[in-house]
N, C-alpha and C positions, 0 to 999 in steps of 0.2 A: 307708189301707185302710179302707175303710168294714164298718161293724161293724152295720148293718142286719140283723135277722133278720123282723120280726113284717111280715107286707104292709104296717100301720101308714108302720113305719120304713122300709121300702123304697118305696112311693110318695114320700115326703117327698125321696127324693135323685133318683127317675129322670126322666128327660126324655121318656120314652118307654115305654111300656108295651102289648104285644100279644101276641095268641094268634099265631105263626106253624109251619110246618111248615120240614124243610132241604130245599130246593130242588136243591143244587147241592155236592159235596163240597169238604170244607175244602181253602183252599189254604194253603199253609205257604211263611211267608217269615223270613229272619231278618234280625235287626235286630245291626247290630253299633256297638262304641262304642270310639273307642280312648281310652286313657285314659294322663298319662304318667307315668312311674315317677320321683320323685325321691331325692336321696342327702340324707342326715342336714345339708345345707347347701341344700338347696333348689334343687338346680341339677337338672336332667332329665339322667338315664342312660340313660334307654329308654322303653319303652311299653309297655301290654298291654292286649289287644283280650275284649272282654267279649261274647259273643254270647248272645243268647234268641229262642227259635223262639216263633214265633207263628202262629194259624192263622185266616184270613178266613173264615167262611161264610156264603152266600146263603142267604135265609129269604124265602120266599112269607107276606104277610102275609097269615091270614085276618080275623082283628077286631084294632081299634084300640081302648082301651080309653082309654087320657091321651097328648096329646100328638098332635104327626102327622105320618100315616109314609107311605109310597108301598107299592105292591103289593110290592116287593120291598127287603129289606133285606140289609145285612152286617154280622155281629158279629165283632166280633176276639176272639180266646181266648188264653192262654199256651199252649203247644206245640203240637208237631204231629208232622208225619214231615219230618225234617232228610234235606238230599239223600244227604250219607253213606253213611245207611243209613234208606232209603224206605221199606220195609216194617216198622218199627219207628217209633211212634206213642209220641212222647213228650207225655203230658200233667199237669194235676194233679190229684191222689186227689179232689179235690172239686168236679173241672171235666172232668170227660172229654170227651173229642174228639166233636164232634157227627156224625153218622151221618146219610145220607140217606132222609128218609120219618119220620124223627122228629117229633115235635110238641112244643112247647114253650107256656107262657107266660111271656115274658120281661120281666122288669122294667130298662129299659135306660138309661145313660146316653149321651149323644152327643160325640162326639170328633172330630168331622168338621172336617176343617182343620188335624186338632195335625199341627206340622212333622215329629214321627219315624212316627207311626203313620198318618198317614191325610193328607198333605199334597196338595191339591187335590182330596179325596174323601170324598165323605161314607161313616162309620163309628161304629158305637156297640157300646161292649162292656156286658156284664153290671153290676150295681151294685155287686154280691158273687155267690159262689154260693148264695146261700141267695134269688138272685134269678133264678135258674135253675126252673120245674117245669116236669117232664117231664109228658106228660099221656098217661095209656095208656087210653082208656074211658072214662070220667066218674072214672076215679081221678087223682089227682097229687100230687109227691112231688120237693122241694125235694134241694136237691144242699149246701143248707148243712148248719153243722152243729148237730146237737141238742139240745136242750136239754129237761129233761125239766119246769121252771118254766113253758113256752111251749111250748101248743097251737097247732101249724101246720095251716091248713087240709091236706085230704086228698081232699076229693073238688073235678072243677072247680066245682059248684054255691056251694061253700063259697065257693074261692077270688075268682070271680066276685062274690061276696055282697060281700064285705071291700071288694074294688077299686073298687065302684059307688057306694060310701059317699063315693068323692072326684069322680066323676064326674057 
């Protein structure tokens, strides 16, 4: 789990780095894994199946900032709305389910190809949350978490500033 906070450390790991807005509503798949159960001699008794929802979103790219990316992208996220119960939006406290008409700058890694998540398809998720900023106005405001040692940019002007340094 990458432990990137500062834009510094978060360029250093992503592949991919852009302003985009959400295009397109999350789509929510799960991934399941069975896994087998052994007895105190090591023989298989059974099995049990691990599942975690996952959720695709399409993002309209407006600037490219490192790296290169096509008009439009997908990012994968942990949870989503499991078919179960569809109206129920499972996600994590510091990754909420992305929303259509949002705007992001995202700091990405690429995963496109790995056999469980994204096999024949290009895909890239987050580096962390703290590689997540939402951008409301010329403000924005990281999803990671805080720390009061590190000053996070705050406005896009800032954030901009920092990222151009590698560019």
């Amino acid at each position: 789990v990458s432990q990137a906070i500062t834009v510094d450390q978060l360029m250093a790991e992503a592949d991919l780095v852009v302003r985009a807005r959400v295009s397109e509503a999350p789509k929510t798949r799960v991934v399941r894994h069975e896994f087998p159960i052994k007895d105190e001699k090591g023989l298989e008794i059974g099995s049990k199946v691990d599942e975690m929802a996952f959720s695709d979103t399409v993002f309209e790219v407006t600037e490219t900032y490192s790296g290169k990316s096509t008009a439009k992208i997908t990012v994968m996220q942990t949870g989503g709305a499991l078919p179960e119960s569809p109206n129920k939006i499972r996600g994590m406290a510091d990754d909420p389910i992305f929303n259509v008409g949002e705007e992001y700058l995202l700091f990405l890694v690429d995963i496109s190809g790995d056999p469980v998540q994204a096999p024949g398809r290009d895909l890239y998720r987050i580096v962390n949350p703290s590689g997540r900023y939402r951008i409301v106005g010329k403000n924005v405001s990281s999803y990671g978490e805080k720390m009061d040692s590190i000053q996070l940019p705050t406005t896009l002007d800032e954030l901009e500033a920092q990222i151009k340094k590698y560019t």
